[in-house]
C-alpha positions as CSV (number, residue, x, y, z in Angstrom):
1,X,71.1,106.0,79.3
2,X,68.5,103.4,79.4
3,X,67.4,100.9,82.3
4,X,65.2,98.6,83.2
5,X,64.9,97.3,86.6
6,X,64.4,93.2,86.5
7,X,61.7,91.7,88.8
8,X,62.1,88.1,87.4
9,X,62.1,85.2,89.6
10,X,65.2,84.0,87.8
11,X,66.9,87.1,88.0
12,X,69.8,87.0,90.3
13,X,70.1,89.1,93.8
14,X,72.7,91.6,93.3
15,X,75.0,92.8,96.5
16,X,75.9,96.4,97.1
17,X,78.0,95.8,100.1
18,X,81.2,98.0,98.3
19,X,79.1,100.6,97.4
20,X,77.4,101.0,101.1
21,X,81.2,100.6,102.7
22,X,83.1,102.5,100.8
23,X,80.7,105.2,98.9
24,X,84.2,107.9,98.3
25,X,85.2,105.1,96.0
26,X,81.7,103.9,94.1
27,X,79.7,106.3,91.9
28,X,76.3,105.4,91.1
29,X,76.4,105.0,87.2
30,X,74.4,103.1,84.4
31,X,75.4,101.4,81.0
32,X,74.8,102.6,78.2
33,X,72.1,100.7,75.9
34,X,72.9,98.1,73.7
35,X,71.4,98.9,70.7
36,X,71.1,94.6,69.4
37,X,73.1,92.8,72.1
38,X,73.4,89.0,70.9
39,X,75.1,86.6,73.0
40,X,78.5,85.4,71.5
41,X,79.4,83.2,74.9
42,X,78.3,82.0,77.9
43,X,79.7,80.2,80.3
44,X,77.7,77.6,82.0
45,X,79.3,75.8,83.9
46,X,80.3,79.3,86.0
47,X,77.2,80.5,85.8
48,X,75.2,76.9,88.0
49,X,78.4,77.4,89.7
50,X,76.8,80.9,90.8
51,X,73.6,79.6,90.9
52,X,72.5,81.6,87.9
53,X,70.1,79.9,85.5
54,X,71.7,79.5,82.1
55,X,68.6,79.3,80.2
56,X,67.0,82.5,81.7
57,X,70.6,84.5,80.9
58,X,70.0,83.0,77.2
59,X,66.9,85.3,77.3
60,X,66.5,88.4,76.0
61,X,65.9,89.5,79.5
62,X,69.4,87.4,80.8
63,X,71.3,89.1,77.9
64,X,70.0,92.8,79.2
65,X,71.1,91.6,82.6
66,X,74.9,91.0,81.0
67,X,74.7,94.0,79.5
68,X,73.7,96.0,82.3
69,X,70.7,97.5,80.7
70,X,68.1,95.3,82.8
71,X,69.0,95.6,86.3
72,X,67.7,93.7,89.4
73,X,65.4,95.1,91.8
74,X,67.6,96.4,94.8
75,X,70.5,96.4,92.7
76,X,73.2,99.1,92.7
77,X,75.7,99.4,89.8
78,X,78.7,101.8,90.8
79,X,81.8,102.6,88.2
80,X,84.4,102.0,90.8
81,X,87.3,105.1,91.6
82,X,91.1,104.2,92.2
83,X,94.5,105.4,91.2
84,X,97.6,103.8,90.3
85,X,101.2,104.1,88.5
86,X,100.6,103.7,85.1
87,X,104.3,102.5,83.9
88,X,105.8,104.1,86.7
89,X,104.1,107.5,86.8
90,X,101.3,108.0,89.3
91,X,97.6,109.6,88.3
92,X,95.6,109.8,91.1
93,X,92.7,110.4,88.4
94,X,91.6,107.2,87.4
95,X,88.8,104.5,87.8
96,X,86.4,102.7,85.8
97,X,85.8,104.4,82.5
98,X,84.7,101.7,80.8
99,X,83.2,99.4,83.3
100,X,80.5,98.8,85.9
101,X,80.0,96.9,88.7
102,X,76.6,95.3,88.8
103,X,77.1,94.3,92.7
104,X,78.3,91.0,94.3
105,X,76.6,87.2,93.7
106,X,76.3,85.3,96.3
107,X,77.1,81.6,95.3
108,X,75.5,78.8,96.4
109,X,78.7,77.5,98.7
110,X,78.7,80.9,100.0
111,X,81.5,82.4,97.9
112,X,80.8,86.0,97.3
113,X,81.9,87.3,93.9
114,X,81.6,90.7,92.1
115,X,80.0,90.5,89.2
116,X,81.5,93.7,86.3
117,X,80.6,95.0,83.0
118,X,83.7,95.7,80.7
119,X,82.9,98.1,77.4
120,X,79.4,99.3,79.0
121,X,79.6,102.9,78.3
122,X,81.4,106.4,79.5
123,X,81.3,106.6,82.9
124,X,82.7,110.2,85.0
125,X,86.2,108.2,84.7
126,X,86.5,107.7,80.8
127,X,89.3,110.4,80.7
128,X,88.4,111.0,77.1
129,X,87.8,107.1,75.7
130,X,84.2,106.0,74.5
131,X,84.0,103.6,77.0
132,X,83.1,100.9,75.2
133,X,85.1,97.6,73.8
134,X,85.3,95.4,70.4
135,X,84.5,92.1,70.6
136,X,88.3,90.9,70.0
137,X,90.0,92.3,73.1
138,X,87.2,91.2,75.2
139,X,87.0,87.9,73.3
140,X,90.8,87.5,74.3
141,X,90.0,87.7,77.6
142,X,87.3,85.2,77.8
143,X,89.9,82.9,76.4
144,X,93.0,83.9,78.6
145,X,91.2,83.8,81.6
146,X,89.2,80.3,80.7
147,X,93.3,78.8,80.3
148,X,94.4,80.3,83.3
149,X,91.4,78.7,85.3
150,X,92.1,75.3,84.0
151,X,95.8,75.9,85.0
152,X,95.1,76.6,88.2
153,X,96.4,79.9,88.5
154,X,93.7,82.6,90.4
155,X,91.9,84.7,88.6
156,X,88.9,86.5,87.4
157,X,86.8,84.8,85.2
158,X,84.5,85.5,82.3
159,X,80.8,84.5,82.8
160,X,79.7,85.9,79.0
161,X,80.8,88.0,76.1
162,X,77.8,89.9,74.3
163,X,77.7,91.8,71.1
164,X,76.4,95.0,71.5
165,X,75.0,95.6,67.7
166,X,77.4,99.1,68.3
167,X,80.3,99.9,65.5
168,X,83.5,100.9,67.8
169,X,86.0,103.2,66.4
170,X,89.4,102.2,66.3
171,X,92.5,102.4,64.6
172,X,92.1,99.6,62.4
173,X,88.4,100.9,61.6
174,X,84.9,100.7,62.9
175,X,84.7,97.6,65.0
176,X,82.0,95.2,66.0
177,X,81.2,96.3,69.7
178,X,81.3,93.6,72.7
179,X,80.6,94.0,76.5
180,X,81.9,91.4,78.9
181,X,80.3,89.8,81.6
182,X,83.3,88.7,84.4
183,X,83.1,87.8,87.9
184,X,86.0,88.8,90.4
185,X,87.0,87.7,94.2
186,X,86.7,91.4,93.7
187,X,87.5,94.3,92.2
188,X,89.8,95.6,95.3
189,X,93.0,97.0,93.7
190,X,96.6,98.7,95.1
191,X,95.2,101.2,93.2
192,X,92.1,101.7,95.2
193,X,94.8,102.1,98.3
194,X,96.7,104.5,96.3
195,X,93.2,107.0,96.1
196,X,92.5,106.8,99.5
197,X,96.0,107.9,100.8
198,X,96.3,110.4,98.1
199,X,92.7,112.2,99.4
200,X,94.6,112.1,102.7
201,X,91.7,110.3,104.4
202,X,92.7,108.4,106.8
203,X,89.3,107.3,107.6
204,X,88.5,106.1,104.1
205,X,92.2,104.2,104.3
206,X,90.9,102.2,107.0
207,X,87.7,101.3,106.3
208,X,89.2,99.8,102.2
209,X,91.7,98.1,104.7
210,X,88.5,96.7,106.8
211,X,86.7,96.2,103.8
212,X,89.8,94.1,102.5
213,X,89.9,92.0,105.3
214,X,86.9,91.1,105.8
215,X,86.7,89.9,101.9
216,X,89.4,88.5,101.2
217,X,92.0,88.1,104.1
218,X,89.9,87.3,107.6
219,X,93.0,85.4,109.1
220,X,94.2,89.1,109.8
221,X,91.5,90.4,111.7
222,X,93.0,88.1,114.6
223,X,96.6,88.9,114.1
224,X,98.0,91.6,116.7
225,X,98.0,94.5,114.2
226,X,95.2,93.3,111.5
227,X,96.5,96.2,108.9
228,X,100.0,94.8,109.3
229,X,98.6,91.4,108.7
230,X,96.5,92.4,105.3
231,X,99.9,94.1,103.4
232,X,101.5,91.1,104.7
233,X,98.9,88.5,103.3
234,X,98.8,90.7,99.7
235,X,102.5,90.1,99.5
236,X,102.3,86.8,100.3
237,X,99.2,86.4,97.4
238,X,101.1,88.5,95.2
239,X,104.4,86.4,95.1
240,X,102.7,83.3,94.9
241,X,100.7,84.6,91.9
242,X,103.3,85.6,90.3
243,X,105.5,82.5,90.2
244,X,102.4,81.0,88.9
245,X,102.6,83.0,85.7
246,X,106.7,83.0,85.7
247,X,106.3,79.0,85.5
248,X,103.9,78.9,82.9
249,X,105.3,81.5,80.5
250,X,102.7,84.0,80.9
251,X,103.1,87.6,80.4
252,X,100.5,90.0,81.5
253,X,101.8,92.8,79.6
254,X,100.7,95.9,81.7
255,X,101.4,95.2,85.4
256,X,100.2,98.7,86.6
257,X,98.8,99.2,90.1
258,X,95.9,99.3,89.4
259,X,96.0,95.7,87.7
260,X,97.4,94.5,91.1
261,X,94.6,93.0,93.4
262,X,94.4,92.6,96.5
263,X,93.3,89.0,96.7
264,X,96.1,87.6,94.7
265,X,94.0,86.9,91.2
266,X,94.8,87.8,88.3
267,X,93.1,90.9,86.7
268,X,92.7,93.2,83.1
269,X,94.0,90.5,80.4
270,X,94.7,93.3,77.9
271,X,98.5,92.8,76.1
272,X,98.8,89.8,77.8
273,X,100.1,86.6,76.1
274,X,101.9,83.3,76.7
275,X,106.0,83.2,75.8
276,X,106.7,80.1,73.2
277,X,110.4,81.0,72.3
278,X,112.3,81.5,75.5
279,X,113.8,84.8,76.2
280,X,113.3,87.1,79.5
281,X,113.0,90.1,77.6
282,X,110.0,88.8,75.9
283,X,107.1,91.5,75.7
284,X,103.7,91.7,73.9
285,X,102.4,94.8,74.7
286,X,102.2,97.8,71.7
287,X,102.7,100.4,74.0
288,X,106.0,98.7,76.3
289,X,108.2,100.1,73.8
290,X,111.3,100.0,77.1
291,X,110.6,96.3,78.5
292,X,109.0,97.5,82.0
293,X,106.8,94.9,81.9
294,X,108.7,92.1,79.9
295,X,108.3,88.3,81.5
296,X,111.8,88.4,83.7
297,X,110.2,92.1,84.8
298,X,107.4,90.7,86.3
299,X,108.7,89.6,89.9
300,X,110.7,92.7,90.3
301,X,107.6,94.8,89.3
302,X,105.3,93.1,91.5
303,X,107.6,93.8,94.4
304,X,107.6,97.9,93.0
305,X,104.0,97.6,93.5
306,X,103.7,95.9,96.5
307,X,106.2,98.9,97.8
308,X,103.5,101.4,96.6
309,X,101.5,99.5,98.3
310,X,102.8,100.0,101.1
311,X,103.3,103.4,101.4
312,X,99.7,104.3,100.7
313,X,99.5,101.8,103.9
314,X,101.6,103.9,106.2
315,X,99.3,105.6,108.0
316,X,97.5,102.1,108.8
317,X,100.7,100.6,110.0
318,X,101.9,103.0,113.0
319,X,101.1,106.6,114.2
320,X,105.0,107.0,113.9
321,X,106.4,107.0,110.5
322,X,109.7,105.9,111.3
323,X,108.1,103.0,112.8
324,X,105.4,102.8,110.1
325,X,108.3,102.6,106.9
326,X,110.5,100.0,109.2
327,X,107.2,97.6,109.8
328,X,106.6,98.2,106.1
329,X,109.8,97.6,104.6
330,X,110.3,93.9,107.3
331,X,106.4,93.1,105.2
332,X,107.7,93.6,101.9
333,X,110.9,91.7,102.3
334,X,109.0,88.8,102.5
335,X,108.5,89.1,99.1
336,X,111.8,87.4,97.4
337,X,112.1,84.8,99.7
338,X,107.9,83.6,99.2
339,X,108.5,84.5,95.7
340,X,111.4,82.2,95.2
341,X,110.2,79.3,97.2
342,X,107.3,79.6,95.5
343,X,108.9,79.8,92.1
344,X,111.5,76.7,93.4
345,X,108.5,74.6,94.4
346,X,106.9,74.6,91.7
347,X,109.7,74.0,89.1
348,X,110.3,70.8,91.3
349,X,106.9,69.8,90.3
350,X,107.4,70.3,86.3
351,X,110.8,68.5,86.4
352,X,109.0,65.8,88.8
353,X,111.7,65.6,91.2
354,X,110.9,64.2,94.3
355,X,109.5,66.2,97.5
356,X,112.5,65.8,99.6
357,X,114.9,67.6,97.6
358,X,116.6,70.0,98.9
359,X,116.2,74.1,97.1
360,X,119.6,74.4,96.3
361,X,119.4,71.0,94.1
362,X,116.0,72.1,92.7
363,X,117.1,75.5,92.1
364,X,120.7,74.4,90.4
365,X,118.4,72.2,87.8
366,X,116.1,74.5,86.8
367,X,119.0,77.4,86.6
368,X,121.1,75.4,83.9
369,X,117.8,74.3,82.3
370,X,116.4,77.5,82.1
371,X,119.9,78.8,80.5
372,X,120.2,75.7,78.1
373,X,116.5,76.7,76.7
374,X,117.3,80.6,76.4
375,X,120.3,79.6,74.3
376,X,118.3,77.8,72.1
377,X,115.3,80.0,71.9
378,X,113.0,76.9,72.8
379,X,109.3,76.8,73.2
380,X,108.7,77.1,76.8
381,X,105.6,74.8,76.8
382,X,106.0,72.2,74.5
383,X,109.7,71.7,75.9
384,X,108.8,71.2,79.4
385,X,105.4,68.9,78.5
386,X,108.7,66.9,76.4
387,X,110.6,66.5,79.6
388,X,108.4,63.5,80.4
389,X,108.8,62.1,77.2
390,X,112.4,62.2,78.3
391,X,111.7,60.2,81.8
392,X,110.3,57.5,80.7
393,X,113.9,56.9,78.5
394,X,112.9,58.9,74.6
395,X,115.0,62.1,75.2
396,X,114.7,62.9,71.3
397,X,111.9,65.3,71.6
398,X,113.9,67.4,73.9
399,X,117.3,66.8,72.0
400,X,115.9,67.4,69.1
401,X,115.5,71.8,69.7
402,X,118.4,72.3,72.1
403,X,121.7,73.8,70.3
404,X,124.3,72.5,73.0
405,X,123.4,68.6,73.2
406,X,126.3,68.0,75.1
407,X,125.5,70.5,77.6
408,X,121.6,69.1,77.3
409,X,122.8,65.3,77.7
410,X,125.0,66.4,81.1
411,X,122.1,67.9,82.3
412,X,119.4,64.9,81.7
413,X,122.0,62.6,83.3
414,X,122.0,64.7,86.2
415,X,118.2,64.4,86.4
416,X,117.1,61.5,85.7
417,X,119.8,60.3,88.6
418,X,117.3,61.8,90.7
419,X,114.2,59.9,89.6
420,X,112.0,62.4,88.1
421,X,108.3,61.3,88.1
422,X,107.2,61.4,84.1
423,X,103.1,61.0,85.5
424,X,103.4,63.5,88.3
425,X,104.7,65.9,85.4
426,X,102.1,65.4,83.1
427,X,100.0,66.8,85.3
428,X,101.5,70.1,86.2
429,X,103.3,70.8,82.8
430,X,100.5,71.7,80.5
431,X,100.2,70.8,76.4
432,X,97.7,73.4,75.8
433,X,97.7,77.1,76.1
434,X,96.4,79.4,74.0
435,X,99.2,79.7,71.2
436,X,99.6,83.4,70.2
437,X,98.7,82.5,66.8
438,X,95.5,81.0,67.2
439,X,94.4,83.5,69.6
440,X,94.6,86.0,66.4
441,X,92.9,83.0,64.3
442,X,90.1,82.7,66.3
443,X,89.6,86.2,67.5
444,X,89.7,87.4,63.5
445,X,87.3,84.8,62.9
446,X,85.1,85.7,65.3
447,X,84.9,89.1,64.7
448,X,83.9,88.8,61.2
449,X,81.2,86.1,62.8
450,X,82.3,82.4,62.7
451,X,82.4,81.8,66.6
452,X,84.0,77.6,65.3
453,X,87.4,78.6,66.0
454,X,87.0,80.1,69.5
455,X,84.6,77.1,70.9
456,X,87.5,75.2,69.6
457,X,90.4,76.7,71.1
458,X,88.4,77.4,74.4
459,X,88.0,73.1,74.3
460,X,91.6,72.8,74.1
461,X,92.6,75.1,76.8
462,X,90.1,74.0,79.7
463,X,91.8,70.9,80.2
464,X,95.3,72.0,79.5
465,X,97.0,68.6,81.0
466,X,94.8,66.1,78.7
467,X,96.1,64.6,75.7
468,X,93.5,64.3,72.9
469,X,93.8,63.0,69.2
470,X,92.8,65.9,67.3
471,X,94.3,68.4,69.2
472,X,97.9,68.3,67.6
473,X,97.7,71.9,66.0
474,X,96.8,73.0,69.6
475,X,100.2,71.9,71.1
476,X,102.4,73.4,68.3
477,X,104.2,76.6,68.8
478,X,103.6,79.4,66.0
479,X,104.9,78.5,62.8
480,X,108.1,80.7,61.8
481,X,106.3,82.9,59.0
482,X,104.2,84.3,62.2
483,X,106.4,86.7,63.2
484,X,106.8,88.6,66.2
485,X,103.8,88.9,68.0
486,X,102.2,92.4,69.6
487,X,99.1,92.8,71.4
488,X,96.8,96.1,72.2
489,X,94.9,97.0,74.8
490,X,91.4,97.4,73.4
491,X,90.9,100.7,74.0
């Protein structure tokens, strides 16, 4: 294991506040060496939005930096401990065996960020795996998380995706090697909870709870019982999150604990994808072979693991557990109804009803809608993006993929008596996500080294809500030859 410590002007000044508060949780750790690391990506525009210097990370010295093997003076790189249920079944054993984090950026507004490694190297928490990643997987999530930016749903983001020059074995072969470069509100997870409790530190459980507060929940260090007020504000992050991906189609594939953060972004795009024909049992991931974590699974899930969440909490929440499990379980009820306000809100907004609408009228629309599409097996983006079409008096695009058109023609009559905004809809229903099929395109093509199709889809999907000419292929749903569509984890 090979490092280099950075004294460079332009090198950036690297946090270890996690790794000084919470030391049970952080082991000191280094990447591995990248035997030829060339940069595939890099995201400018985050990067001055960090107040790092894109030119200086285009350096062979900025590309060591985003590899981890050139760290900066004073800098402390930890692979981070937690836990979690892993499709249901807890292991108190896991962490970060395939990632490091570098230490937190301080932006220029302020914002404090973590800044990780992903396919760095073994760390003490591979369990087994090589600890590194192909430039696919990690590719995928440069693109998934660059759409779900532009959509305005929270998340972490990639700053850069390097080649390592590294073959990695898999079961499709010997891959070309990739480490990614992503920055994070933080790494904080349910998971990380879930450790503390299960060590039976109390201590430790309180301080993570501290730490949690003080990053990414303040409001609750002024409520009456501040711990009470964190599980409160994750749940309250959590559902609102989570309608966010219900509304857009998006299915994250492996909704473990700990892939559950504790600011509310979204974390770990491995199986993830976006639905194009409607159906709630849709799922992507290789290894969901019972539909835990299919799209209509999601809200239920995310309240499962807020409810782990809360037990690892108990001690926090009263010195009685009686007391402790009744505070916990009024907390976690307020999941459903934030959930579904949440979720009724924002389907308001794509079918561009007006504000003063009452839930049960929204909520009544966007049931039978959601039923009428199902039937039909529609394409969840393209239909609703259609809907406006539909507003402004051409229904045909939308009439021209549902089976029951009587049923379809009740239901626009019942809308458009309600004056549905056809602007205000264009800019909450998106055109472009990134369409399962040119995900594949562009990851295949970029792996075997033509980078065109990624910089192309990446165009398409960072402003989602713009029409360009051009862009036509981008909008389309899979053609039917595709097939179903799995993903894999990367690992």
């Amino acid at each position: 294991m090979s490092t280099t410590r950075v004294t460079s002007t332009s090198a950036p000044a690297l946090g270890h506040v996690f790794a000084d508060a919470l030391p049970e949780l952080a082991k000191p750790w280094r990447a591995e060496e990248a035997p030829e690391p060339r940069l595939l990506h890099l995201g400018e525009e985050l990067a001055r939005e960090l107040g790092l210097d894109p030119e200086w990370l285009r350096t062979p010295e900025g590309v060591g930096f985003l590899v981890g093997g050139e760290v900066p003076e004073g800098a402390h790189p930890v692979a981070q401990a937690y836990a979690g249920h892993q499709f249901g079944g807890f292991n108190p054993g896991l962490g970060d065996g395939r990632a490091l984090l570098l230490g937190e950026l301080t932006a220029p507004d302020g914002r404090v960020v973590d800044l990780h490694l992903k396919g760095s190297g073994r760390t003490p928490f591979a369990r087994g795996g090589d600890g590194l990643a192909a430039v696919g997987p990690m590719l995928r999530e440069l693109v998934v998380s660059e759409a779900m930016h532009a959509l305005g749903v929270p998340t972490t983001r990639a700053l850069a995706v390097v080649a390592t020059g590294r073959g990695v074995r898999r079961e499709l072969g010997v891959l070309p090697g990739a480490v990614l470069a992503r920055t994070a509100a933080s790494h904080l997870r349910v998971g990380s909870v879930q450790l503390a409790r299960a060590r039976d530190d109390r201590d430790l459980l309180a301080r993570l709870a501290d730490h949690a507060i003080a990053r990414h929940h303040p409001a609750a260090a002024d409520a009456e019982h501040p711990h009470l007020a964190l599980f409160q504000a994750v749940v309250a992050a959590q559902a609102d999150l989570v309608a966010r991906w219900m509304l857009l189609g998006f299915v994250h594939g492996v909704m473990n604990t700990d892939n559950m953060t504790l600011s509310g972004e979204s974390i770990d795009y491995g199986p993830c994808a976006f639905m194009e024909a409607v159906d709630p049992a849709t799922v992507f991931s290789s290894i969901d072979h019972a539909g835990r974590y299919a799209y209509a699974q999601q809200p239920p899930i995310a309240e499962w693991n807020l409810a782990r969440l809360a037990e690892a909490m108990l001690p926090l929440l009263h010195d009685d557990q009686e007391q402790a499990v009744a505070l916990a379980v009024e907390a976690l009820g307020g999941f459903r109804p934030r959930y579904d306000a949440a979720w009724t809100e924002g389907m308001r907004a794509k079918l561009g009803l007006p504000a003063g609408l009452t839930p049960d009228v929204v909520l009544a629309l966007a049931t039978d809608l959601q039923a009428l599409m199902q039937a039909g097996r529609v394409d969840h983006t393209s239909f609703h993006r259609a809907l406006s079409a539909a507003a402004r008096g051409d229904a045909e695009p939308v009439r021209g993929v549902v089976l029951d058109l009587p049923a379809l023609d009740a239901w626009l009559e019942r809308w458009r008596a309600l004056g549905p905004d056809p602007d205000a809809m264009d800019r909450v229903n998106p055109l472009y996500v990134p369409r399962n099929h040119l995900v594949e395109e562009a990851l295949d093509a970029a792996t075997a080294g033509d980078l065109a199709p990624l910089e192309r889809l990446l165009e398409a999907v960072r402003s989602p809500y713009v029409e360009r000419p051009g862009l036509e292929a981008f909008a389309a749903p899979a053609p039917p030859d595709f097939g179903a569509y799995t993903t894999y984890c990367g690992t």
